[in-house]
C-alpha angles and dihedrals in degrees: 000000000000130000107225107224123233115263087215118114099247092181116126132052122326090235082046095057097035085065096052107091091202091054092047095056097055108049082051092068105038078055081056097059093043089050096056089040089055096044087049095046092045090045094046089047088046093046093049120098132191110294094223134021099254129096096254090056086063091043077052089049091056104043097056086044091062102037083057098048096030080059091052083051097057096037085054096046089060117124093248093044083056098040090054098044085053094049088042088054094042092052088045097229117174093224082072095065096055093041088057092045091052085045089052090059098045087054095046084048092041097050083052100057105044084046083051094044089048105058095036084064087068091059096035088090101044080039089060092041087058101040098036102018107132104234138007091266083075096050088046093053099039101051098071082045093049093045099056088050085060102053080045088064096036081050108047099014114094088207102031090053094081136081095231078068114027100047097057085042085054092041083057097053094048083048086057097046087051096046091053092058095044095059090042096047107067113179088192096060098013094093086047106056116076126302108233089042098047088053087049089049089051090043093056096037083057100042083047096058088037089057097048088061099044094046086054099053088033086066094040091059088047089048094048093040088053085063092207114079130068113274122244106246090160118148110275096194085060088051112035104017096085088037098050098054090045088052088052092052078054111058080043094065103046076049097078098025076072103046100033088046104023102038108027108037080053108042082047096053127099095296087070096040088048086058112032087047095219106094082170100068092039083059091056096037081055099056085043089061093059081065093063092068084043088094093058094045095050097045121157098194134055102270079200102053123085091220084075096042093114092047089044081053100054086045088058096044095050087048089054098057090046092055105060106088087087088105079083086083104045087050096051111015120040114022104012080114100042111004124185115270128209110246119271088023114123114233104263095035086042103055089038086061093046092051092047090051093055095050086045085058092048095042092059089049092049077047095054095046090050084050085064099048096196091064098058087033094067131069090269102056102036080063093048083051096057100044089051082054093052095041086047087051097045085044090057089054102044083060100047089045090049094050099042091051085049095054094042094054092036084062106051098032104046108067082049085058091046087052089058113112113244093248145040136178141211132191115237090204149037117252117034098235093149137026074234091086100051108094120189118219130200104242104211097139112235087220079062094052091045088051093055097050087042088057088051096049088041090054094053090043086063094250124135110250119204108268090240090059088054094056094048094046086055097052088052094113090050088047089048089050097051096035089054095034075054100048099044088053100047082047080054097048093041096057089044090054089038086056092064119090115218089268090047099057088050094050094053088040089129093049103047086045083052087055091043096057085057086057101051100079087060094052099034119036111001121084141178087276095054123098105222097077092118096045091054094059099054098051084050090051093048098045091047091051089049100051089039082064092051090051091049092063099036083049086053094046094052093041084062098051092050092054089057083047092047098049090055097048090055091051116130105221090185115069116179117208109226129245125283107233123326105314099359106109128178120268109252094258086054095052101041078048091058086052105048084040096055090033086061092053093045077049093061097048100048093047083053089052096048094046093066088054096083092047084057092054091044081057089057090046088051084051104041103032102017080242136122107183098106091229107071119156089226098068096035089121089046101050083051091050096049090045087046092051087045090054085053093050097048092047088050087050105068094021083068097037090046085049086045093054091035088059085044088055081054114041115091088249119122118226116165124013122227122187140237118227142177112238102171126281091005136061102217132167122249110251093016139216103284096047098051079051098055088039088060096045091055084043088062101036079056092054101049094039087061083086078067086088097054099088113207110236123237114272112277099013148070095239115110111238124256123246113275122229102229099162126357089260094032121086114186118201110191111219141152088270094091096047096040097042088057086057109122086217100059091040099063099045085056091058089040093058092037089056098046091051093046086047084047090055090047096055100046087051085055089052110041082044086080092083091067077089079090102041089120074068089080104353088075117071109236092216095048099046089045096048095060095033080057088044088051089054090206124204111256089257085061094049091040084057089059107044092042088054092060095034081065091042090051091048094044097059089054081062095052117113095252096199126053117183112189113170109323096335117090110203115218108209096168100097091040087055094043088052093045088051095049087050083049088051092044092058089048089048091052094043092055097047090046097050088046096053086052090043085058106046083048087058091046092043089054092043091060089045091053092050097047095052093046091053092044087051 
C-alpha cells in the first residue's frame, strides 16, 4: 500500500504554509486519504487469520502482518509525510487529530508484529523440524528443544506471555504432532510392511505423542520451581485430549503387532503341527490367523479421531477374544516338560494342576466363541474348534500318564522310605583324626516328604491315592514333629561339638564315645515305622545336656588358665626408671639396675601364676576321669597341649619384649646418660663403648633366661619335675629356657638389638671425637713449649697472638651444644668441655707468666743501660 503525495508546492516555511487556506485544504484532504488507507489496511491485517493449522502458518501470519505494516511506517516517517502532519497541526485542523489517531494504531500494531516476529524466529527451526523433519527421530529430538524456547518467549515476549497466545500456538504444535502420526500410521498398509519395521514405526508414533506431554509438564515443574515466572495453566484438555487418545490407539495397535507377529506365527509353526499330527490343518489355521488383523485394514471410521473412540473400542475387543487361543503355545510347546508350578505344588500334582488351568482358560474362550455364533460358524472357527478338541484331548492324556507313573512309583518306593534308620552320618573331612568331624543327619528322605504333600494335591484333584500314602499323609504332623525335635538336637549337639578344640576332643573321647552309644539305636535299628521315637529323643536330649555341662566346666577351667597365660605373655620385662628431675638422666648401670630389679618382682608374679596352673588342670582330671593325681593317663594329650601352649606363650613373651626394647634402642627417646671425658690423649665415654655393650648383652641374656623360672613338667602329667642330680655339686632344673632361647626368632632380635647399640656407640664416639680440633690443648708439653718460646724471646704481638688464640678457644667451648641424645642414650659433653676449657685457661696462665718474666728482664736489662750510660757521662 502506497500513500499518494500532495501536488501542491510545500516549499517555504512550515508557519508560512499553515497560514495559506488553499494549502491547508489540501493537505486536509490528502490527510484525509491516508487516513482511510491506513484504517483498510489495519483493519485487512487484523481480520486475517493462519492459512493452515500448523504453527508456521501462524510465524507466516506474522511476518506478512509486519512487512505490510513495517512498509506504512516508513512511508509515514518520509520528510514530506512529516512536513504535512506538522503544517496540518500547525494549522490545527481537525483532520490532524484523526490521522494521528489512525497512525497511533499502525505503530501499537506494528510494535506487536515485529516483537512477535521476532520471538517466533527463535521457534521457526525447531517449527520446520517438526513439520518437515524426515522421521520421527527428528520429532523426538526436537520437541524438549522446542519446549524450552517456549518458556524463553513466554518469558521474555510482552504478547506471547499470556494464555489468549500461547495456548492456540500450543494447540498448533500438538495439530502438527498428530498430523505427523497420522500420515505415518496407515491402517490400510501397516499390516503389510515388514514386521519388525511396522512394530518400530508404532513404537515411535507413540513415544512422539508421549514426549510432547512429558516435556510440557517437564517445563511447567521447572517454571514453577524457579518461583519467578508466571506459571502454564493452560488448558490441558486443548493440548493433550486429541494426543492421548492417539497415544492409546497406539499402544492398541503394537498390541497386536506383538501378538499377531510375535505369538501366533510362532505357536503355529513346526513345533504344533509335530504334536497335534495334521500339518495340514496348522497350515489352515495359519492362513486363518492373517484374517484376525482384515477388520483393521478395511476400516470405515477414523481409528485417530475421538469421534470413533466407541467403534475403535468394539474392534479391540473382537480382536481380543480371537486371540486367545495363544495358550496353545504355553501347553505344547514351551513347559509341557517342565511346566511352571504354583509355590508350595509337588511336581506331578503340580503339573497336573498347571495343565487343568490352561484348558480351563481355553475352554472359556471356546465358550465365548460358541456365545457369537457367526465366529465358530465360518471356516476359521470350525478349525479352532478342532485343534481345542485335539489340545483338550492330549491334555486328558498328559494327566492320566503323569498319575499313573506317580502311583506306580509311590507304591513301590514308600514302605522302603519308612525302613530307613532315624539317623545317618558323614564324615566333613578325610581322614577321620577327631570324632569333631563326624557329623549325624536325620534321615527323613525329601522323595517321602514329597510323597506325603502329592497324596494330599491327588486327593483334592479327585484322583485315588495307595492306602499306604494315605496313612502316611495322615501321620505328617507326627513326622514334622520328629523330624524338627531331631534336627534341633542334632543342631544342639553340633555347636557343642563345634565349641571343642582338637585337645580338647581327645580329651572328652570317653565321653563323646558314652554319647555315641545313645545314638546308635537311631542310626542303627529305629525307623520311621518304629514306635520309640519319642523315647529316642529324649535320651538324646538328656545325654546331650549332660555332657554340654561337662564341656562348660572343662571350657571355665580352661578360661582361667588362659588368663594366667595371658597375663604372662603381656609382662614388660623392661621396665625404664623415669627421669630425675627435667634433663638429669641415670647413668647406664643404674638404669640396667631399674630394669633387672623390676624385671625380678614381675618375675615373682608370673612364676606364681603359672604354679596354680597345674592345680586347674588337676580340677579337669577330677571331671573328666574321677581322678586327682595330675598324671592320668586320660588327659596325657591335654597336659601336652597345655605345656605346648605355655612354650608358645613364653616365646611370644620375650620375642615381643626383646622387639619392644629393640624399638626403645631406636626411638629417638633418651633413657640412660653416659659422659664424655678427656683421658689424655684420648677423649673417651664413661662408661665406654665396650661396657654399655656388655651391659646390654647381659640385659638381654636376663631377659631370655626369665623363662629359667618356668619349670617343664614330668612326661605325661601336670607335676613340675624335680631337680636332677647331675654331679654331686651340680643340681639341673629342667625348664622352657633351653627349648625358647634356641628359637631363631629370639636369636636374631638379640643380635638386632646387640648391633644397633654397638652402631649407637659408634656414632656418639664419632661424634664426641670432634673435639680432638683442640688436642694441642693437652698433646703439646707446656714446659717445653714455654722454654723455647722464652728462648725465642718473641716481640708482645707476638705474645698478644697467642693469648688471644686461647682466650677464643676458651670462649668457643662455652658455645658448644653440651648434651647430645641419639636414640635412647643421652651424651654428656659438659665435663669434656669443662676440661678442654681449664687446659684453655692454663695456656693463657703460662703465657702470662711467661710474657711477665720477659717483661721484666727487659725492665732490668734497661735499668742497667741506663745506669751504665749515666756513670760513663
Amino acid at each position: 500500500t502506497k500513500l499518494e503525495m500532495p501536488t501542491i508546492n510545500l516549499d517555504g516555511e512550515v508557519t508560512v504554509l499553515a497560514t495559506v487556506p488553499e494549502v491547508v485544504e489540501a493537505l486536509e484532504s490528502c490527510a484525509m486519504t491516508w487516513q482511510k488507507l491506513i484504517s483498510t489496511a489495519l483493519e485487512e491485517q487484523l481480520k486475517k487469520v493462519p492459512q493452515g493449522n500448523g504453527p508456521l502458518a501462524e510465524v507466516d501470519l506474522w511476518r506478512e502482518r509486519n512487512s505490510t505494516l513495517s512498509a506504512l511506517t516508513e512511508q509515514i516517517k518520509l520528510p514530506e509525510v512529516q512536513k504535512v502532519l506538522e503544517i496540518l497541526q500547525e494549522a490545527e485542523s481537525e483532520h490532524s487529530g484523526d490521522l494521528q489517531i489512525v497512525l497511533s494504531d499502525l505503530r501499537k500494531h506494528h510494535v506487536e508484529a515485529l516483537d512477535n516476529v521476532k520471538f517466533l524466529s527463535t521457534l521457526e527451526r525447531h517449527l520446520k523440524n517438526l513439520t518437515y523433519g524426515t522421521g520421527f527421530n527428528v520429532v523426538l529430538d526436537t520437541i524438549p528443544s522446542l519446549m524450552n524456547a517456549l518458556r524463553m518467549v513466554w518469558l521474555i515476549s510482552r504478547h506471547y506471555n499470556k494464555d489468549e497466545r500461547m495456548v492456540p500456538l500450543m494447540e498448533r504444535i500438538a495439530w502438527e504432532i498428530s498430523t505427523r502420526v497420522y500420515k505415518v500410521v496407515d491402517l490400510h498398509t501397516l499390516f503389510k510392511e515388514d514386521r519388525a519395521a511396522a512394530k518400530k514405526k508404532i513404537a515411535e508414533a507413540k513415544s512422539t505423542l508421549e514426549e510432547w506431554k512429558k516435556c510440557y509438564f517437564v517445563v511447567r515443574a521447572q517454571i514453577e520451581a524457579s518461583g519467578r515466572e508466571q506459571h502454564w495453566e493452560f488448558d490441558q484438555k486443548c493440548l493433550f485430549e486429541k494426543t492421548d487418545y492417539m497415544t492409546s490407539v497406539c499402544q492398541d495397535l503394537y498390541a497386536i503387532l506383538q501378538v499377531v507377529i510375535e505369538e501366533f506365527y510362532n505357536i503355529f509353526g513346526p513345533e504344533l503341527k509335530a504334536v497335534t499330527g495334521d500339518p495340514k490343518r496348522v497350515d489352515d489355521l495359519l492362513r486363518g490367523v492373517n484374517g484376525l488383523i482384515s477388520p483393521m485394514e478395511e476400516l470405515t471410521f477414523d481409528p485417530f479421531s475421538i469421534k470413533s473412540a466407541h467403534d475403535w473400542k468394539l474392534i479391540m475387543e473382537e480382536f481380543r477374544e480371537e486371540v486367545s487361543v495363544k495358550n496353545v503355545k504355553q501347553i505344547f510347546v514351551q513347559n509341557l516338560k517342565d511346566p511352571p508350578l504354583y509355590k508350595n505344588h509337588p511336581p506331578v500334582a503340580g503339573a497336573i494342576y498347571w495343565s487343568r488351568s490352561l484348558f480351563y482358560r481355553i475352554k472359556h474362550t471356546i465358550i465365548r466363541f460358541q456365545e457369537v455364533e457367526e465366529l465358530l460358524a465360518g471356516e476359521r472357527g470350525k478349525e479352532v474348534k478342532q485343534i481345542y478338541l485335539q489340545v483338550a484331548k492330549r491334555m486328558k492324556e498328559y494327566e492320566d500318564q503323569k498319575y499313573n507313573q506317580w502311583r506306580d512309583g509311590t507304591e513301590q518306593m514308600l514302605p522302603l522310605l519308612l525302613k530307613n534308620t532315624l539317623l545317618t552320618s558323614s564324615v566333613t573331612e578325610e581322614p577321620v583324626t577327631t570324632k569333631k568331624n563326624v557329623r549325624f543327619i536325620v534321615n527323613f528322605s525329601p522323595i517321602l516328604q514329597e510323597i506325603i504333600i502329592e497324596t494330599k494335591y491327588m486327593e483334592q484333584l479327585g484322583f485315588p491315592v495307595p492306602e499306604i500314602a494315605r496313612y502316611v499323609a495322615l501321620q505328617e504332623e507326627k513326622y514334622l514333629r520328629y523330624t524338627n525335635r531331631l534336627k534341633n538336637m542334632l543342631d544342639h549337639y553340633h555347636k557343642l561339638m563345634g565349641t571343642l578344640n582338637e585337645a580338647e576332643t581327645k580329651l572328652l573321647d570317653d565321653h563323646i564315645q558314652e554319647l555315641w552309644r545313645v545314638f546308635k539305636s537311631g542310626h542303627r535299628r529305629l525307623n520311621w515305622n518304629s514306635l520309640g521315637i519319642g523315647d529316642f529323643i529324649v535320651r538324646c536330649m538328656r545325654a546331650i545336656r549332660k555332657f554340654e555341662s561337662l564341656v562348660h566346666q572343662i571350657h571355665n577351667h580352661s578360661e582361667d588358665i588362659s588368663n594366667k597365660l595371658l597375663f604372662i605373655e603381656s609382662t614388660n620385662l623392661f621396665k625404664f626408671p623415669l627421669s630425675k628431675n627435667g634433663d638429669e638422666l641415670p647413668e647406664a648401670k643404674e638404669f640396667f639396675e631399674y630394669v633387672k630389679c623390676e624385671r625380678a618382682k614381675d618375675v615373682a608374679h608370673m612364676v606364681r601364676k603359672y604354679s596354680a596352673i597345674p592345680q586347674l588342670l588337676i580340677k579337669v582330671e577330677g571331671r573328666v576321669a574321677n581322678t586327682n593325681s595330675g598324671k592320668s593317663p586320660k588327659l596325657t594329650s591335654y597336659y601336652a597341649y597345655w605345656e605346648n601352649r605355655i612354650y608358645q606363650v613364653l616365646t611370644q613373651l620375650i620375642v615381643k619384649n626383646l622387639q619392644a626394647f629393640n624399638a626403645a634402642v631406636l626411638a629417638n627417646v633418651p633413657l640412660f646418660q653416659t659422659e664424655a671425658i678427656l683421658s689424655v690423649p684420648e677423649i673417651i665415654l664413661q662408661p665406654n663403648a665396650s661396657e654399655i655393650d656388655k651391659m646390654t648383652v647381659q640385659c638381654i641374656r636376663d631377659c631370655v633366661e626369665v623363662t629359667k623360672h618356668f619349670v617343664r613338667w614330668m612326661h605325661g602329667t601336670c607335676l613340675e619335675c624335680p631337680p636332677q642330680h647331675v654331679d654331686e655339686d651340680e643340681v639341673m632344673t629342667f625348664s622352657f629356657y633351653s627349648d625358647v632361647s634356641q628359637n631363631p626368632l629370639i636369636i636374631e632380635q638379640a643380635v638386632l638389638i646387640t648391633q644397633n647399640v654397638h652402631k649407637l656407640m659408634a656414632s656418639l664416639s664419632k661424634y664426641s671425637n670432634q673435639w680432638k680440633r683442640y688436642h694441642l690443648l693437652w698433646k703439646l708439653d707446656k714446659g717445653t713449649v714455654m722454654e723455647r718460646l722464652a728462648a725465642e724471646k718473641p716481640a708482645c704481638i707476638t705474645f698478644d697472638e697467642e693469648l688471644q688464640f686461647y682466650m677464643k678457644v676458651a670462649q668457643e667451648v662455652t658455645q658448644q651444644p653440651l648434651i647430645k641424645d641419639e636414640q635412647f642414650i643421652r651424651l654428656q659433653l659438659s665435663p669434656l668441655a669443662y676440661t678442654v676449657q681449664e687446659n684453655a685457661k692454663g695456656w693463657v696462665i703460662s703465657l702470662g707468666k711467661l710474657l711477665n718474666e720477659s717483661a721484666r728482664e727487659e725492665l732490668f736489662s734497661l735499668q742497667e743501660e741506663i745506669q751504665v750510660g749515666i756513670f760513663s757521662l
